[in-house]
Residue, then its C-alpha position, 0 to 999 in steps of 0.5 A: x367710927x373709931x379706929x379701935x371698932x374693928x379691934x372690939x369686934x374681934x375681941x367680942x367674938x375671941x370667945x367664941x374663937x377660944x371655944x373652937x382652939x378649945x374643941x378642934x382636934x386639929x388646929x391650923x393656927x397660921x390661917x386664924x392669923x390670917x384670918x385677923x389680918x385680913x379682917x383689919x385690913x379689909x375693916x380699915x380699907x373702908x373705913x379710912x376711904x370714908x374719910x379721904x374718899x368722899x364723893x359728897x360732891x357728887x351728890x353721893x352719900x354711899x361709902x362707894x370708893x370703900x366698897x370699890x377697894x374692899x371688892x379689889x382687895x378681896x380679889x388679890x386673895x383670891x386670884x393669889x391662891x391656887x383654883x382649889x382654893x379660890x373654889x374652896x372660898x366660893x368664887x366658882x360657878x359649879x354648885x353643890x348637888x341639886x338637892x342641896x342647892x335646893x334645900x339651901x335656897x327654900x332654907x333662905x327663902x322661909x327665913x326671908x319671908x319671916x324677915x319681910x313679915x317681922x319687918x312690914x310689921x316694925x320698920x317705919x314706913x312712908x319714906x321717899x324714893x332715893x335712887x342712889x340708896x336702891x342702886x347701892x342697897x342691891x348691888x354693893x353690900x352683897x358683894x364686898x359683904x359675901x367676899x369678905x365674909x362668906x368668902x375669904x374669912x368663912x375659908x380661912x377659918x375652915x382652913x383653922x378649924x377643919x369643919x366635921x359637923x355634917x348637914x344636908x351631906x355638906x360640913x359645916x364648923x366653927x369658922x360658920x359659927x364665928x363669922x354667922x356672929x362676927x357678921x351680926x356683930x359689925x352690924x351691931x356695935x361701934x365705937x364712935x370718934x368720941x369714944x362712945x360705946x354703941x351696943x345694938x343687941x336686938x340687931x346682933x341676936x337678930x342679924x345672927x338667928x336671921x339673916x346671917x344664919x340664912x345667907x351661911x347656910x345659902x352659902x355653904x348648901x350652894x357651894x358658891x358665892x353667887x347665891x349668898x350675893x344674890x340672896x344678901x342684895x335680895x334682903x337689903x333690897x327688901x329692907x329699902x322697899x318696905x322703908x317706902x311703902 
């Protein structure tokens, strides 16, 4: 991956960030640079770890020491904010009422059955047991991936654009809009080492309507971070079993 991919990803969602100057009624333009600078650093923290960092002569092939420093950056932010704050980002274990955690969680839950079925149905199959890919898949990318996102960047963003749309009694806004695409869009496009330009738009209006969409609002419904972790290793759990059967 070039080091100008972070950068695109941005620029691909500036849009979208336009839009939301455009139609908030108040704007906090010092948490949208925050919310860039974070991005970068936590995008460049992985990716420079990859190529200094690497454990192939371990036997692994997971991006496990990025991971590890992305995880340890987030909790800088976290634990260099007040508590109100760290709840606001979701990194608390009380939830929202019963009715919303309940709501979000069957919410999830009709998107994952939908995604498995989808998926049984096109992803190729027959492929062998890895250990290391399981113990990867189940654990990490909800992790790093739900403090980053739908953590830290999903609270700075409704820090610069106060969210007003009201859902099950819980506000939503334009940072869930932005990150919901920013999310799919990492996923979906990269700019390689040759300057080859990679736009996956399957995987991007995929990710966006389906797992992104259903991990947010798992988030946002709950009130905390546990269960969009636990809901995002639930579908990279469920991608790696269907690669095998």
């Amino acid at each position: 991956m070039s080091l100008f991919t972070p950068l695109i990803w941005i620029l691909i969602v500036l849009p979208f960030i336009a839009l939301a100057l455009f139609r908030s009624e108040k704007v906090n333009l010092k948490y949208l640079f925050f919310f860039i600078l974070y991005f970068l650093a936590d995008c460049y923290i992985q990716h420079l770890s990859k190529l200094y960092f690497d454990l192939g002569f371990l036997g692994l092939k997971f991006a496990w020491i990025g991971k590890i420093l992305s995880i340890c950056l987030s909790l800088i932010v976290i634990f260099s904010v007040s508590k109100s704050d760290r709840v606001a980002i979701g990194f608390t274990t009380k939830t929202n009422s019963k009715s919303q955690l309940k709501s979000g969680v069957l919410i999830f839950i009709g998107f994952l059955i939908f995604d498995f079925i989808f998926k049984m149905i096109l992803f190729p199959k027959g492929g062998n047991f890895d250990l290391e890919t399981f113990v990867f898949q189940m654990t990490m990318p909800g992790i790093t991936e739900e403090l980053v996102f739908r953590g830290i960047l999903f609270w700075l963003l409704d820090k610069t654009f106060a969210p007003n749309w009201n859902f099950k009694g819980v506000k939503f806004g334009w940072g869930f809009v932005i990150i919901t695409i920013l999310f799919a869009v990492a996923h979906g496009v990269v700019l390689t080492e040759n300057h080859e330009f990679k736009f996956d738009l399957i995987t991007i209006v995929y990710l966006t309507l389906i797992s992104s969409l259903s991990v947010g609002i798992l988030r946002k419904l709950s009130g905390n971070l546990i269960f969009s972790i636990l809901g995002h290793n639930a579908i990279n759990t469920m991608n790696a079993v269907i690669r095998i059967l």
